[in-house]
N, CA, C and O atoms as a Tripos MOL2 file, in Angstrom:
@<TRIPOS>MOLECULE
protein
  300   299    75     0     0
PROTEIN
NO_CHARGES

@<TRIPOS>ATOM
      1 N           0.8370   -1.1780    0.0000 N.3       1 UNK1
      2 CA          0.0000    0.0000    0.0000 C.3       1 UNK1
      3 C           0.8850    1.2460    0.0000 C.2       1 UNK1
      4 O           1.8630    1.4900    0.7080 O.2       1 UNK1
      5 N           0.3420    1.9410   -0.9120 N.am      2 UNK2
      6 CA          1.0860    3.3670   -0.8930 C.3       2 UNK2
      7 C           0.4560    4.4710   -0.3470 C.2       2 UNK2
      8 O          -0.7610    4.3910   -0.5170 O.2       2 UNK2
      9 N           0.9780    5.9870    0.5460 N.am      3 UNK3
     10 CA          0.4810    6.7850    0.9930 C.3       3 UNK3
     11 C           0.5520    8.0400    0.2790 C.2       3 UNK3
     12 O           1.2820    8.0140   -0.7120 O.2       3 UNK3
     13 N          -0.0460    9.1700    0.5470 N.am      4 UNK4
     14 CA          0.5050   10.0050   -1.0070 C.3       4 UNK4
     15 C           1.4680   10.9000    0.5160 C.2       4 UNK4
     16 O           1.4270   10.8450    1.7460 O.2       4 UNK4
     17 N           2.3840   11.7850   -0.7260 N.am      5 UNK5
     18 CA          3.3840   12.5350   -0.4300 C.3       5 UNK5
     19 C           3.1420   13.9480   -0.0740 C.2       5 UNK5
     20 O           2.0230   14.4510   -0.1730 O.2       5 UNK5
     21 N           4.3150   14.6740    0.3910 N.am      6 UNK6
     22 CA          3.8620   15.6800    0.7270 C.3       6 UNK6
     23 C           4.0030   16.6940   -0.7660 C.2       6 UNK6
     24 O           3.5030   17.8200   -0.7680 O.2       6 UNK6
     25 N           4.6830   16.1840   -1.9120 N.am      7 UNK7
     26 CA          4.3960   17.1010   -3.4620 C.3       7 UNK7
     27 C           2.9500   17.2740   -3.5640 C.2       7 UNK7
     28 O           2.0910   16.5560   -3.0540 O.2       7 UNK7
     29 N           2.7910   18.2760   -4.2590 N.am      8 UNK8
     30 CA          1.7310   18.4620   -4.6680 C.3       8 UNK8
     31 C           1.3800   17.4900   -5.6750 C.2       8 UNK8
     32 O           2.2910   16.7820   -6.1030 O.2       8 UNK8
     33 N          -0.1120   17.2960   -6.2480 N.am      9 UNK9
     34 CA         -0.1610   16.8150   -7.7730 C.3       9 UNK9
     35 C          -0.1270   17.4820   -8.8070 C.2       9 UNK9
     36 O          -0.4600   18.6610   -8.6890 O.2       9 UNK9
     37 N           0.1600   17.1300   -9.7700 N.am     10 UNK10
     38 CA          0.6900   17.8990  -10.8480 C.3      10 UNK10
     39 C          -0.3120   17.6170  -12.1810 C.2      10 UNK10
     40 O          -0.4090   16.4750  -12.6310 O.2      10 UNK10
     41 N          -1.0550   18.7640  -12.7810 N.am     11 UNK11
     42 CA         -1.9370   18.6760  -13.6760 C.3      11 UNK11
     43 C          -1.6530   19.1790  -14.5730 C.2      11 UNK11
     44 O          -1.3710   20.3460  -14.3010 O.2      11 UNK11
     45 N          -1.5140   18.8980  -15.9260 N.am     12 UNK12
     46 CA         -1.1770   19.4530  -17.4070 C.3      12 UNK12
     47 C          -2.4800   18.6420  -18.2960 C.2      12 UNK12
     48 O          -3.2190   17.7770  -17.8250 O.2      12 UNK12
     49 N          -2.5200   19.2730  -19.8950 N.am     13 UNK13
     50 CA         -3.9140   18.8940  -20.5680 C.3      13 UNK13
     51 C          -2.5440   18.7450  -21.8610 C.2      13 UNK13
     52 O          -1.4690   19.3330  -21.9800 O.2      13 UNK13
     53 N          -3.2740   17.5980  -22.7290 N.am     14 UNK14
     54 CA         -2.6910   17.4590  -23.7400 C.3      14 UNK14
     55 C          -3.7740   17.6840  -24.7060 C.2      14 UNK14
     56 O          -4.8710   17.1650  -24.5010 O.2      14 UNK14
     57 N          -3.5050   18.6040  -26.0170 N.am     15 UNK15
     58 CA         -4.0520   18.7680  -27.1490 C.3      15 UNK15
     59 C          -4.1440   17.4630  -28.0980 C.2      15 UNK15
     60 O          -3.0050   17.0490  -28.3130 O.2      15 UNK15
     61 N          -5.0840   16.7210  -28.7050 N.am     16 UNK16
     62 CA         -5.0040   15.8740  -30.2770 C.3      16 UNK16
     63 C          -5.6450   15.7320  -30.9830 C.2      16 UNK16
     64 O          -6.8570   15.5570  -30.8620 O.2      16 UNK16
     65 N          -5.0000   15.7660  -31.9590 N.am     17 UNK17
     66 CA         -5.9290   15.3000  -33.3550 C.3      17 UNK17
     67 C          -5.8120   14.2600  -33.5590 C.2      17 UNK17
     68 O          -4.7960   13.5690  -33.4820 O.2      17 UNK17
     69 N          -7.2990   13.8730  -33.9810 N.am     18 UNK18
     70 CA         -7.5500   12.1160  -34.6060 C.3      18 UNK18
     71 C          -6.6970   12.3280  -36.2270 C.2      18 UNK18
     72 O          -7.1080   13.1020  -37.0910 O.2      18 UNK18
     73 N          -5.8010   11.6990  -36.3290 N.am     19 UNK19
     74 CA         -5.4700   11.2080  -37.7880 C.3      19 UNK19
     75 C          -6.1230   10.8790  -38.4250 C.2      19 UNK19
     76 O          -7.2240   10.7450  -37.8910 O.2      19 UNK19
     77 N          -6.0900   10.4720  -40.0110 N.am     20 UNK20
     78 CA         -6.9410    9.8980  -41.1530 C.3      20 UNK20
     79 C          -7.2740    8.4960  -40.8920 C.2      20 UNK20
     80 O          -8.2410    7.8170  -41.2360 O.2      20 UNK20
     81 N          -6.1340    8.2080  -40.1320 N.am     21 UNK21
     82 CA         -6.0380    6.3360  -39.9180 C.3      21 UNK21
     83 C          -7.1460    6.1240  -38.8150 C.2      21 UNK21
     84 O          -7.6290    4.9930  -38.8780 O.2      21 UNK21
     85 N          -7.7440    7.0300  -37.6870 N.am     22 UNK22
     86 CA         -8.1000    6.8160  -36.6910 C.3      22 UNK22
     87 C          -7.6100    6.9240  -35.4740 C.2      22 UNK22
     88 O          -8.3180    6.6940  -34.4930 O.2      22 UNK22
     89 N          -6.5450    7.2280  -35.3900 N.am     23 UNK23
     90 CA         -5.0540    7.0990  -34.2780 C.3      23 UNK23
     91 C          -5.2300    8.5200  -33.6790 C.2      23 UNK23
     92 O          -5.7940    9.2190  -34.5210 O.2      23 UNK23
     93 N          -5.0330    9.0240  -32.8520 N.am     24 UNK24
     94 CA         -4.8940   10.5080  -32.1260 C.3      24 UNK24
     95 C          -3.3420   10.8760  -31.9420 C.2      24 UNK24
     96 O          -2.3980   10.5160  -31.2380 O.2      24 UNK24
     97 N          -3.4690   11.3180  -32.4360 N.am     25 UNK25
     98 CA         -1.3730   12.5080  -32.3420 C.3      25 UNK25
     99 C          -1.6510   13.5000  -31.7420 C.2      25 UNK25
    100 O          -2.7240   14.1020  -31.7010 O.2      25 UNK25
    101 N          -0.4040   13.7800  -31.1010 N.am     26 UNK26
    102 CA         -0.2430   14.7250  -30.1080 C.3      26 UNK26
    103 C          -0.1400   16.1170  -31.1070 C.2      26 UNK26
    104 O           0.4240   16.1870  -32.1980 O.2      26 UNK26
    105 N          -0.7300   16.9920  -30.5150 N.am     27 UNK27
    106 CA         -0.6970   18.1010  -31.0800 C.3      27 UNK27
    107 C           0.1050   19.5880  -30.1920 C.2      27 UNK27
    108 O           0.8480   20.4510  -30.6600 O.2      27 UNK27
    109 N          -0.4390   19.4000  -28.7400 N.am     28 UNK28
    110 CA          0.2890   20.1130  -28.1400 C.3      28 UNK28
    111 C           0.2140   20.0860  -26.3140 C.2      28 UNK28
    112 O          -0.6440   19.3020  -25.9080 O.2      28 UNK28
    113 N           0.8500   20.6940  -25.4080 N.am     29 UNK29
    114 CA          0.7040   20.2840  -24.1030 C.3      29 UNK29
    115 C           0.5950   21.1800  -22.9210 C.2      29 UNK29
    116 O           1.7880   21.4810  -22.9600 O.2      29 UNK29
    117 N           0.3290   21.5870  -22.3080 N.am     30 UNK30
    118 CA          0.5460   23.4060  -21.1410 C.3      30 UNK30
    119 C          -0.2950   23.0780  -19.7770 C.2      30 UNK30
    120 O          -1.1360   22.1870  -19.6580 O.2      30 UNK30
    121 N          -0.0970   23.5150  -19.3060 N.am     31 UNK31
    122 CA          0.1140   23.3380  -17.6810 C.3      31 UNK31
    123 C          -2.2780   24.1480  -17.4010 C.2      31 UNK31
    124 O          -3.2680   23.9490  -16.6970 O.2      31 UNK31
    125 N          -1.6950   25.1830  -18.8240 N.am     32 UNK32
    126 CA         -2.6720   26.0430  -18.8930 C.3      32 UNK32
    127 C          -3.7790   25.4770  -19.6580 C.2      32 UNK32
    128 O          -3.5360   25.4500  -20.8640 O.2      32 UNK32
    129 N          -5.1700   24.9160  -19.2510 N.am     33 UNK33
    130 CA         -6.1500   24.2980  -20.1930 C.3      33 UNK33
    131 C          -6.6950   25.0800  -21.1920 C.2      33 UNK33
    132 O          -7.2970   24.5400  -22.1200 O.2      33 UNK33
    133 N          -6.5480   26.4560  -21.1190 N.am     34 UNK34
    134 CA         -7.4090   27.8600  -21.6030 C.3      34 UNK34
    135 C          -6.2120   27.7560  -23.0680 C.2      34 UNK34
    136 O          -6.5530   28.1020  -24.1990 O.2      34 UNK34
    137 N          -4.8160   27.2140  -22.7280 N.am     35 UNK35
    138 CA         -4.1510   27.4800  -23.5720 C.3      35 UNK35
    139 C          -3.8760   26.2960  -24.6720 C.2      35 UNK35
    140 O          -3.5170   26.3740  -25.8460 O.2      35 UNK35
    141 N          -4.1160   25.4080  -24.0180 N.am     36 UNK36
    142 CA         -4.5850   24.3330  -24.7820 C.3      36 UNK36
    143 C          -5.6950   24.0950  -26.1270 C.2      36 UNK36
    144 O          -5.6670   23.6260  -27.2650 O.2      36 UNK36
    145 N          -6.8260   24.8500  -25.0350 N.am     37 UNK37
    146 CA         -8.2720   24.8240  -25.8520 C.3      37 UNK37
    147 C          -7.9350   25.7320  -27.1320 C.2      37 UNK37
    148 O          -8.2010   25.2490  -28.2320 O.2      37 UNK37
    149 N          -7.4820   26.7570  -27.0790 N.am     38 UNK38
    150 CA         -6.9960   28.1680  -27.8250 C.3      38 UNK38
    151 C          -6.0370   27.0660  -28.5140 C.2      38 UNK38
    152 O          -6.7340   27.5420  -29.4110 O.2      38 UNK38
    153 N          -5.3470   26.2950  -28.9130 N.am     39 UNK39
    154 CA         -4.1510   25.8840  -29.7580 C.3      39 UNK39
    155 C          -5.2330   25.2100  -30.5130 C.2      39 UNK39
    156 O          -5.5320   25.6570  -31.6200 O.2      39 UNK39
    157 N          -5.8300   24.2140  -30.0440 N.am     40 UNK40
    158 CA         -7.2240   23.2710  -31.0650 C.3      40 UNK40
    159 C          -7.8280   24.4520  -31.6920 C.2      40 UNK40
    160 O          -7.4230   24.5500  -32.8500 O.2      40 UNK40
    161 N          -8.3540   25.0550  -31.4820 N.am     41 UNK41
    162 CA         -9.0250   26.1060  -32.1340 C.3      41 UNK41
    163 C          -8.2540   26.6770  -33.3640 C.2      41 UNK41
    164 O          -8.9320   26.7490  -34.3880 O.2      41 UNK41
    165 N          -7.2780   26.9930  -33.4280 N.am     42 UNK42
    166 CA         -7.0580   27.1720  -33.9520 C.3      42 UNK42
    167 C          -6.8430   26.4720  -35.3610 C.2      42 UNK42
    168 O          -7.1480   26.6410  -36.5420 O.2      42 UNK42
    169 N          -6.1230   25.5660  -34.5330 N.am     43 UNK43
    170 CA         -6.2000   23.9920  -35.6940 C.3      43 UNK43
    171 C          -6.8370   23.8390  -36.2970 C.2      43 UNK43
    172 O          -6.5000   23.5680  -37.4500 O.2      43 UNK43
    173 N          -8.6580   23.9310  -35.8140 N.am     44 UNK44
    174 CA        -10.2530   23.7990  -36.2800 C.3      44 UNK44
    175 C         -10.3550   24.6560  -36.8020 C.2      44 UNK44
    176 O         -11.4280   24.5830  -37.4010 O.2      44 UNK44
    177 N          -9.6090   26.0620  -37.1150 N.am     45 UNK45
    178 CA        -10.0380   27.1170  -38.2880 C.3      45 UNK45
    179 C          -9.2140   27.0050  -38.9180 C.2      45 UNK45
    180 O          -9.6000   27.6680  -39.8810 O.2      45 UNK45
    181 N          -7.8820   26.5040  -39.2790 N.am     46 UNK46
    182 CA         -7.4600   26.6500  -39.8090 C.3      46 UNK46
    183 C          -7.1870   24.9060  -41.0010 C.2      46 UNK46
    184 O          -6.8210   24.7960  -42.1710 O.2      46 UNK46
    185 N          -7.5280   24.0060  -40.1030 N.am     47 UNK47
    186 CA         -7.5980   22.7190  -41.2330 C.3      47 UNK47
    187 C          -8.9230   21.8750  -40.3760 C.2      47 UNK47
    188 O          -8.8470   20.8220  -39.7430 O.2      47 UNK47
    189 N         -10.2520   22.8480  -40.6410 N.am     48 UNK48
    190 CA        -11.3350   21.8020  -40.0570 C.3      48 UNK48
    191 C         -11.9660   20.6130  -40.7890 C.2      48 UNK48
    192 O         -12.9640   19.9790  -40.4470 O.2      48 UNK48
    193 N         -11.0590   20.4070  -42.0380 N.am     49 UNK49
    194 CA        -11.9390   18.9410  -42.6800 C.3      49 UNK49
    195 C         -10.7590   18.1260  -43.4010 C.2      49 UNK49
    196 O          -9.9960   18.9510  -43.9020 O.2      49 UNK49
    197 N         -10.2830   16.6820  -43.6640 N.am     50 UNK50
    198 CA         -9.5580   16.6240  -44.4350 C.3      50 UNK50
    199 C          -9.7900   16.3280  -45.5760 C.2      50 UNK50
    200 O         -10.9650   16.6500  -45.7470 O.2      50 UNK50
    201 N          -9.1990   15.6890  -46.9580 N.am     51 UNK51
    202 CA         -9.4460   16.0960  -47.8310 C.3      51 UNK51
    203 C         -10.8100   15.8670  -48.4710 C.2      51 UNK51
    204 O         -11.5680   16.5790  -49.1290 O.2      51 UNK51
    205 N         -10.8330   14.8370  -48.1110 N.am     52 UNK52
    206 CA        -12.5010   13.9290  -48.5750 C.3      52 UNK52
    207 C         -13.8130   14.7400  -47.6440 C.2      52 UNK52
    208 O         -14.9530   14.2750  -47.6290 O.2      52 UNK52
    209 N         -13.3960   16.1030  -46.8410 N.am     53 UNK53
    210 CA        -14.7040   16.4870  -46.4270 C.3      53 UNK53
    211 C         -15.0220   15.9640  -44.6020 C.2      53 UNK53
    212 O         -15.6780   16.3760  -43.6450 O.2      53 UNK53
    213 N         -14.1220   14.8700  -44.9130 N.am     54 UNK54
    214 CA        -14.1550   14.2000  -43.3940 C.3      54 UNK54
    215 C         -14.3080   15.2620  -41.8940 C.2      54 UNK54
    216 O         -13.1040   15.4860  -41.7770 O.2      54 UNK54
    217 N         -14.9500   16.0340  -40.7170 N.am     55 UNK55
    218 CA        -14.4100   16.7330  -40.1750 C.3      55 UNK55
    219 C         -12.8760   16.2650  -39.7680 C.2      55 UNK55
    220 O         -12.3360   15.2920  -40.2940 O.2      55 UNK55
    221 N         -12.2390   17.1030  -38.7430 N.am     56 UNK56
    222 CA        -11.0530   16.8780  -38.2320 C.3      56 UNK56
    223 C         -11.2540   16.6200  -36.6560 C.2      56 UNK56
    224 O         -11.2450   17.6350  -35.9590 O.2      56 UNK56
    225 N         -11.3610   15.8770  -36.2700 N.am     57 UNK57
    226 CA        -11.5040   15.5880  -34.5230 C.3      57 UNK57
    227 C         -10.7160   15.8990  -33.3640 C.2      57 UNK57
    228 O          -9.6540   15.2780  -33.3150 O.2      57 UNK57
    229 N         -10.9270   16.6320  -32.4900 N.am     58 UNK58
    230 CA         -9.5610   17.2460  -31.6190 C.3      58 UNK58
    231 C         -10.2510   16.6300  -30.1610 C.2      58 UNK58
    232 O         -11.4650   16.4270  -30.1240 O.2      58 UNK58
    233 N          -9.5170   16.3940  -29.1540 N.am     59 UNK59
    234 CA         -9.6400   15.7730  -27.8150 C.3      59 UNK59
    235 C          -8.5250   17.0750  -26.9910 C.2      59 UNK59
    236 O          -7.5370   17.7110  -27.3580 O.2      59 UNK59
    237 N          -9.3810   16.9950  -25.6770 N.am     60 UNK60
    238 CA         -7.7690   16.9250  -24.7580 C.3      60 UNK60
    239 C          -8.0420   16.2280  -23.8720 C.2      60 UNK60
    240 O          -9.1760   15.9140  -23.5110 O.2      60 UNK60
    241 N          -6.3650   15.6930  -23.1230 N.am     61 UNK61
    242 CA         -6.3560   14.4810  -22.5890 C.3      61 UNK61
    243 C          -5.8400   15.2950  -21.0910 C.2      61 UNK61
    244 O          -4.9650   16.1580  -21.1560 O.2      61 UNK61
    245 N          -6.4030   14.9620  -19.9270 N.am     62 UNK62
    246 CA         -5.9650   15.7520  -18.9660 C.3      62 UNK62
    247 C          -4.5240   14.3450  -18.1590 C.2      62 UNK62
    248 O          -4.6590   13.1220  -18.1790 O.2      62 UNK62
    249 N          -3.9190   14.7420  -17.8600 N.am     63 UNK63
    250 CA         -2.5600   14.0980  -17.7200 C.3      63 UNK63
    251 C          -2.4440   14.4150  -15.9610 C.2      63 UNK63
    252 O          -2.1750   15.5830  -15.6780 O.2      63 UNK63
    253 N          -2.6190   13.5150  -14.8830 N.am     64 UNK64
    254 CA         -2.6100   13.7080  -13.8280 C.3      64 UNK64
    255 C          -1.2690   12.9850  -13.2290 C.2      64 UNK64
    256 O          -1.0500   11.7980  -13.4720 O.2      64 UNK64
    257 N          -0.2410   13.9090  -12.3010 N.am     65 UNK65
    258 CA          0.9410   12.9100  -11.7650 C.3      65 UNK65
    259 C           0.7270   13.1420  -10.3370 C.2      65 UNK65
    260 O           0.3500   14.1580   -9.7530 O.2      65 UNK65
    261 N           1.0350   12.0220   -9.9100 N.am     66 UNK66
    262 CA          1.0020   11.7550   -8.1120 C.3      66 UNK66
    263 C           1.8320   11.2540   -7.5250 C.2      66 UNK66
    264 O           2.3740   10.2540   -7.9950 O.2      66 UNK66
    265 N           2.2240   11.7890   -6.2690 N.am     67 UNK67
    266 CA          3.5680   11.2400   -5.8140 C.3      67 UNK67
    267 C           3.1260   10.6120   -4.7860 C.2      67 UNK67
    268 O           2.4720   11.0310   -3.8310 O.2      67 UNK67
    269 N           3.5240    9.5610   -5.0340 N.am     68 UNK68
    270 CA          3.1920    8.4490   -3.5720 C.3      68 UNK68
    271 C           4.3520    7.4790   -2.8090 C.2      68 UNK68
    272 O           5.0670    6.7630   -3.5100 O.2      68 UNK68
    273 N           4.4900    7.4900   -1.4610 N.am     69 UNK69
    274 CA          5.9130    6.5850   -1.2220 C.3      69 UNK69
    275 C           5.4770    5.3270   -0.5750 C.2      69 UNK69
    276 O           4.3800    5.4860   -0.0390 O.2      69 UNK69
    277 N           5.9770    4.0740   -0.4310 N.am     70 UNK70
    278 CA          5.7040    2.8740    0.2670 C.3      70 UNK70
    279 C           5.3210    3.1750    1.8090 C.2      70 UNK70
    280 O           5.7690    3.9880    2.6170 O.2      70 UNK70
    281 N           4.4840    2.3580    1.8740 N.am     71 UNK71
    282 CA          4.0290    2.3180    3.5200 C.3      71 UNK71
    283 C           5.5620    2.0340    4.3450 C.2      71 UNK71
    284 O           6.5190    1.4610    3.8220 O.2      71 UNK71
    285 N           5.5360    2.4710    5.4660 N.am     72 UNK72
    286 CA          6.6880    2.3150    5.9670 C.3      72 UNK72
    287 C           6.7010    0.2250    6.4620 C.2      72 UNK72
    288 O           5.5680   -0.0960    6.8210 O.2      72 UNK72
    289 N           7.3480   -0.5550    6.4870 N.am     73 UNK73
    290 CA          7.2390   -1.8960    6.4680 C.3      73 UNK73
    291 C           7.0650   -1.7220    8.1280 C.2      73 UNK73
    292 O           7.4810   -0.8450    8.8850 O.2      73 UNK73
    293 N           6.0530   -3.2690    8.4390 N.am     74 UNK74
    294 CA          5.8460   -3.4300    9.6630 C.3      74 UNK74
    295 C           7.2470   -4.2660   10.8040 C.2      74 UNK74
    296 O           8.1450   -4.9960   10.3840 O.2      74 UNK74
    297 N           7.1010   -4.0020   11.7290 N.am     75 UNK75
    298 CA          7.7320   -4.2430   12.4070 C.3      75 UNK75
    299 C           9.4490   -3.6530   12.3890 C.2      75 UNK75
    300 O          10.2260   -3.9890   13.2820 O.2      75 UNK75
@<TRIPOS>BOND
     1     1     2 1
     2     2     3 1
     3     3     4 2
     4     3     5 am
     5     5     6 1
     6     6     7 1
     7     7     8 2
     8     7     9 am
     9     9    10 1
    10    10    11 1
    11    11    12 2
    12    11    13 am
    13    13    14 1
    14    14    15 1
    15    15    16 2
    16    15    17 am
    17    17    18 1
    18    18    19 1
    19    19    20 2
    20    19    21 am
    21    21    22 1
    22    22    23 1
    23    23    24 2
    24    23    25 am
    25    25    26 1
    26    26    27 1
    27    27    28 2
    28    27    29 am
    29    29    30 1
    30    30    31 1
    31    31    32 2
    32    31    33 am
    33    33    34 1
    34    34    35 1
    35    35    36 2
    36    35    37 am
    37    37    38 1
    38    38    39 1
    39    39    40 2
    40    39    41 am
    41    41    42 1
    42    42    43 1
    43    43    44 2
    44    43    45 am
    45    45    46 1
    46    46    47 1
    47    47    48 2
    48    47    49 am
    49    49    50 1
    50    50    51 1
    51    51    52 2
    52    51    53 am
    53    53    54 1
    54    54    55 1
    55    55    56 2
    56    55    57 am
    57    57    58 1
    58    58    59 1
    59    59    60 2
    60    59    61 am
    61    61    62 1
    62    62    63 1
    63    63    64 2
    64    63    65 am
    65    65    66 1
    66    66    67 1
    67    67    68 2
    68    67    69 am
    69    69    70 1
    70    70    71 1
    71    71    72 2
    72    71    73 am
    73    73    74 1
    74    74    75 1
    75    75    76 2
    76    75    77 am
    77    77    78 1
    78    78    79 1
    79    79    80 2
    80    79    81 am
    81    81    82 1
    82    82    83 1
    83    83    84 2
    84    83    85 am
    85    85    86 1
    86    86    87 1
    87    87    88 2
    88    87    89 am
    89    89    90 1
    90    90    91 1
    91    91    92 2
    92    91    93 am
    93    93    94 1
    94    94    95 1
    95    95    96 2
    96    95    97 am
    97    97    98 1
    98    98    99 1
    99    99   100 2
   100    99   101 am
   101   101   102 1
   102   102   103 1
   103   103   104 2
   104   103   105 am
   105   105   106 1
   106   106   107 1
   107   107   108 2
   108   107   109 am
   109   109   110 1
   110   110   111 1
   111   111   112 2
   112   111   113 am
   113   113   114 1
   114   114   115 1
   115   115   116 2
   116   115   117 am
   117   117   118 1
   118   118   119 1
   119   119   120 2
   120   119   121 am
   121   121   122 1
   122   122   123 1
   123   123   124 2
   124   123   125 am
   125   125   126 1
   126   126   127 1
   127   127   128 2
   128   127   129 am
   129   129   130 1
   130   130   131 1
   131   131   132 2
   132   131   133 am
   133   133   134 1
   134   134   135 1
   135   135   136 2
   136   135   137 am
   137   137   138 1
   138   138   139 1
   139   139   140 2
   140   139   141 am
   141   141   142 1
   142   142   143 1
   143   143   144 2
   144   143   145 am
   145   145   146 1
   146   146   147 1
   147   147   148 2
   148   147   149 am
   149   149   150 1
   150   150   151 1
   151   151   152 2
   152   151   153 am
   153   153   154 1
   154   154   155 1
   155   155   156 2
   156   155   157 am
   157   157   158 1
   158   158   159 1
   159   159   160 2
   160   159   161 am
   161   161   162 1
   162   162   163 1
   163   163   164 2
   164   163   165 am
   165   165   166 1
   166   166   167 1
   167   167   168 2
   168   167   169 am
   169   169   170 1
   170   170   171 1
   171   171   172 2
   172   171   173 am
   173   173   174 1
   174   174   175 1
   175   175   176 2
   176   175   177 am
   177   177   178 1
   178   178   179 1
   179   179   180 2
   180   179   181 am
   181   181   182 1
   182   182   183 1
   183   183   184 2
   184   183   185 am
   185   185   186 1
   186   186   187 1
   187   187   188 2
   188   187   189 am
   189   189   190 1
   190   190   191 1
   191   191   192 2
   192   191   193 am
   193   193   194 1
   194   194   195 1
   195   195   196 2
   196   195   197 am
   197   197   198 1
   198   198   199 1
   199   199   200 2
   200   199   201 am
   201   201   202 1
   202   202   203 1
   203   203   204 2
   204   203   205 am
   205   205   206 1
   206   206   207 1
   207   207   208 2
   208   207   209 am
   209   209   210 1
   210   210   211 1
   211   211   212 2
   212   211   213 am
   213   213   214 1
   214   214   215 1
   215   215   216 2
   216   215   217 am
   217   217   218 1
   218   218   219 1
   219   219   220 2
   220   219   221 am
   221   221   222 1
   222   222   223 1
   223   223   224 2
   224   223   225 am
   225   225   226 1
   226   226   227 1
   227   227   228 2
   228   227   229 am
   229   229   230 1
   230   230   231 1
   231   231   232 2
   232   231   233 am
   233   233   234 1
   234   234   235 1
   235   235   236 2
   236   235   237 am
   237   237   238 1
   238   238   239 1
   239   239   240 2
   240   239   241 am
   241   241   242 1
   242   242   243 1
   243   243   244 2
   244   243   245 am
   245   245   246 1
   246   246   247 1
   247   247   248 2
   248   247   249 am
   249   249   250 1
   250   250   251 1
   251   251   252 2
   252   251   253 am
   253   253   254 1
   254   254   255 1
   255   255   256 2
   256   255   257 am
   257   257   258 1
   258   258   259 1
   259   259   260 2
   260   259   261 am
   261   261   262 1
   262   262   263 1
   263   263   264 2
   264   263   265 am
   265   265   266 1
   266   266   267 1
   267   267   268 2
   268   267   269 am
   269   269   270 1
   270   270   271 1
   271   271   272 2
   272   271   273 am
   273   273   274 1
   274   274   275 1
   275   275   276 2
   276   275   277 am
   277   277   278 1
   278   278   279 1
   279   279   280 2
   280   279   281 am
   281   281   282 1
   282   282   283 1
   283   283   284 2
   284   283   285 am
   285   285   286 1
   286   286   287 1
   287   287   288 2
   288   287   289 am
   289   289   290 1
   290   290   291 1
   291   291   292 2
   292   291   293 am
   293   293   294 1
   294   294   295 1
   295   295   296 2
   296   295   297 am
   297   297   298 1
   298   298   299 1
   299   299   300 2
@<TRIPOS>SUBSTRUCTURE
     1 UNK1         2 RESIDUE 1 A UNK
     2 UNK2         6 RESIDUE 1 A UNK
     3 UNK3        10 RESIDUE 1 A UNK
     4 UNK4        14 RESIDUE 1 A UNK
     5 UNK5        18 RESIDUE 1 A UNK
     6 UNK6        22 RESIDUE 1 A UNK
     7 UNK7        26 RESIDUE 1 A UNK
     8 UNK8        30 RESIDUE 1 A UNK
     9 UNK9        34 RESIDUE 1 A UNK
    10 UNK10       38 RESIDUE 1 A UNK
    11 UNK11       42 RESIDUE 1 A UNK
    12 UNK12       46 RESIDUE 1 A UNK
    13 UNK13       50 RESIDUE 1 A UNK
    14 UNK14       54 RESIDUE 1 A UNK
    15 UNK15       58 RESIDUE 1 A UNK
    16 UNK16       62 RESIDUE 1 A UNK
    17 UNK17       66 RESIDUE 1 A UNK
    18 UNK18       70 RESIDUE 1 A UNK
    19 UNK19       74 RESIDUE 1 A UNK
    20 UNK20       78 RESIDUE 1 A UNK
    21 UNK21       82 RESIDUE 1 A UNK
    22 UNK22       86 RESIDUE 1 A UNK
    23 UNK23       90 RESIDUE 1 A UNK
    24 UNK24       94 RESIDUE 1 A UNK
    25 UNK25       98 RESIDUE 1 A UNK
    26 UNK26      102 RESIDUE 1 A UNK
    27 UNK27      106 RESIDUE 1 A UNK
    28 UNK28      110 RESIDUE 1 A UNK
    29 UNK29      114 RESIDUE 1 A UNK
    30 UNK30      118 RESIDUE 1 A UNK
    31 UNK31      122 RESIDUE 1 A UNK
    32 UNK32      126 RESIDUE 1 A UNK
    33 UNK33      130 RESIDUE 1 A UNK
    34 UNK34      134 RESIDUE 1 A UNK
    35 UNK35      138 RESIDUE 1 A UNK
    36 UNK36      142 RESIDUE 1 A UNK
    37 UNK37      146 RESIDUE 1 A UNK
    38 UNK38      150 RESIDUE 1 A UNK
    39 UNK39      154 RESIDUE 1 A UNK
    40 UNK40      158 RESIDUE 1 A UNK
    41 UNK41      162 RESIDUE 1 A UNK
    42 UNK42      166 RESIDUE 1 A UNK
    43 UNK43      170 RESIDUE 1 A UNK
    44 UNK44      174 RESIDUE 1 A UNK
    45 UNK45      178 RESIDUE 1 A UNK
    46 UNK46      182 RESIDUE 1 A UNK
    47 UNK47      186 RESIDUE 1 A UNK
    48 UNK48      190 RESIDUE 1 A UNK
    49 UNK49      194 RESIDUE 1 A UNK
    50 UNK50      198 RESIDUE 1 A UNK
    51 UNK51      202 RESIDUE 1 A UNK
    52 UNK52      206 RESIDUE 1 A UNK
    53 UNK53      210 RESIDUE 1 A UNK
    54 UNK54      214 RESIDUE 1 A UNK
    55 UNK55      218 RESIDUE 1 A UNK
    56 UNK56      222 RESIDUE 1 A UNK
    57 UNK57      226 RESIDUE 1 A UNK
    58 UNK58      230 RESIDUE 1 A UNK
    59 UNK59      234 RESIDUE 1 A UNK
    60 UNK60      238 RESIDUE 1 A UNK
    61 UNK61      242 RESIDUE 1 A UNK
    62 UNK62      246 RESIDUE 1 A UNK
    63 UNK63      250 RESIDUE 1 A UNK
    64 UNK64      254 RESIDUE 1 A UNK
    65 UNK65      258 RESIDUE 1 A UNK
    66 UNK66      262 RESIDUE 1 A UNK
    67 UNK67      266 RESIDUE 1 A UNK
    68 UNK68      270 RESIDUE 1 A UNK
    69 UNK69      274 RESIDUE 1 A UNK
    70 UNK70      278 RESIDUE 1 A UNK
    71 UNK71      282 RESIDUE 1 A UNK
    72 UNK72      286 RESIDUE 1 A UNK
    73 UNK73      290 RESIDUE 1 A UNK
    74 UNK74      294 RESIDUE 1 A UNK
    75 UNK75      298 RESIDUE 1 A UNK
């Protein structure tokens, strides 16, 4: 069993686009979600369909880190 630490947790958002294949690529990453959302956007005005008309699909992925250390062992 693990206990959490005294770090804080650490939250960042990742930007992506779905590829043609179906696959999601990284597009971009910031600590800031406002700045994130604002990078897709842009993306979406500037290449919102690919060639066949298809839209272009964007996600963000919120990326959570936690610091946790081993229980101290008994006895």
């Amino acid at each position: 069993m693990t206990t959490p630490e005294a770090y804080p947790t650490e939250v960042s958002y990742i930007g992506e686009i779905q590829e043609s294949d179906g696959l999601w690529g990284y597009l971009t990453a910031d600590k800031d979600l406002a700045a994130v959302e604002k990078r897709l956007a842009r993306q979406q005005e500037r290449f919102p369909a690919w060639a066949d008309g298809t839209p272009i699909r964007t996600r963000v992925v919120t990326k959570t880190t936690t610091y946790t250390t081993p229980a101290p062992a008994a006895g």
